[in-house]
N, C-alpha and C positions, 0 to 999 in steps of 0.2 A: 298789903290788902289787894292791889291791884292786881297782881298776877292769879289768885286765886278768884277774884273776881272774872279776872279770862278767861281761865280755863273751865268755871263753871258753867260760864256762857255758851263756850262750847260744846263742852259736855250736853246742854239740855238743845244743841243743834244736833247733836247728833253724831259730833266732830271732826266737822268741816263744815267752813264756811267761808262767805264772801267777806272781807273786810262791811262795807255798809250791815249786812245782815249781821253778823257777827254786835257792831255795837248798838244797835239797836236791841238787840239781849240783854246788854248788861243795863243800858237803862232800862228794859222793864227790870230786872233785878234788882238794880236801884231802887226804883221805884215800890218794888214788891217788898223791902226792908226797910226803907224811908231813909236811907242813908243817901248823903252826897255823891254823885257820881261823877269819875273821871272824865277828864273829855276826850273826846275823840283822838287825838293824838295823843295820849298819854295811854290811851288803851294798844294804839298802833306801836308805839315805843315797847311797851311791854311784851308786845307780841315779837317785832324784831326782835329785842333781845336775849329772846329766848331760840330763833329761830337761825341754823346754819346756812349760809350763804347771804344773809344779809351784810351789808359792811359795819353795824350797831351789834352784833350779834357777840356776847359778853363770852363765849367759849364756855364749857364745861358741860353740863346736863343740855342737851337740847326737847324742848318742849315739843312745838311747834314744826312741821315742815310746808314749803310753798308746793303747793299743787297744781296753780295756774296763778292768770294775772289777777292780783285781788284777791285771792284763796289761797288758807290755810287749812292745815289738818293739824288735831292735836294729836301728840305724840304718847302721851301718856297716859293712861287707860280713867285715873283718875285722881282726886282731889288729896287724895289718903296715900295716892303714894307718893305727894309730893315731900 
């Protein structure tokens, strides 16, 4: 649930974002479903590990790439082609 919870986040930033702005999305989407929300490093875990160049980064499909310090771009266009 996590990782699709990320990438949504993204998606409705636009995709890319700063790490802070980035979770502060997914709790309103939390929020906006009434579901328990990840915490802050559990969303950052998710995002490394999907993301190349990090040293967490699990290999295979990469999601995510860094774009500066604290920012991400999502990689994948969307929710549906995961």
């Amino acid at each position: 649930m996590t990782i699709q919870l990320v990438i949504e986040a993204f998606e409705r930033l636009g995709g890319r974002a700063i790490l802070k702005t980035h979770f502060a999305m997914v709790e309103r989407l939390c929020r906006e479903r009434g579901t328990p929300c990840p915490t802050e490093e559990n969303v950052r875990i998710a995002i490394y590990n999907y993301t190349p160049g990090r040293k967490n980064f699990l290999g295979g499909q990469a999601l995510f790439e860094i774009v500066g310090r604290g920012e991400y771009r999502l990689l994948r266009p969307s929710l549906a082609q995961l």
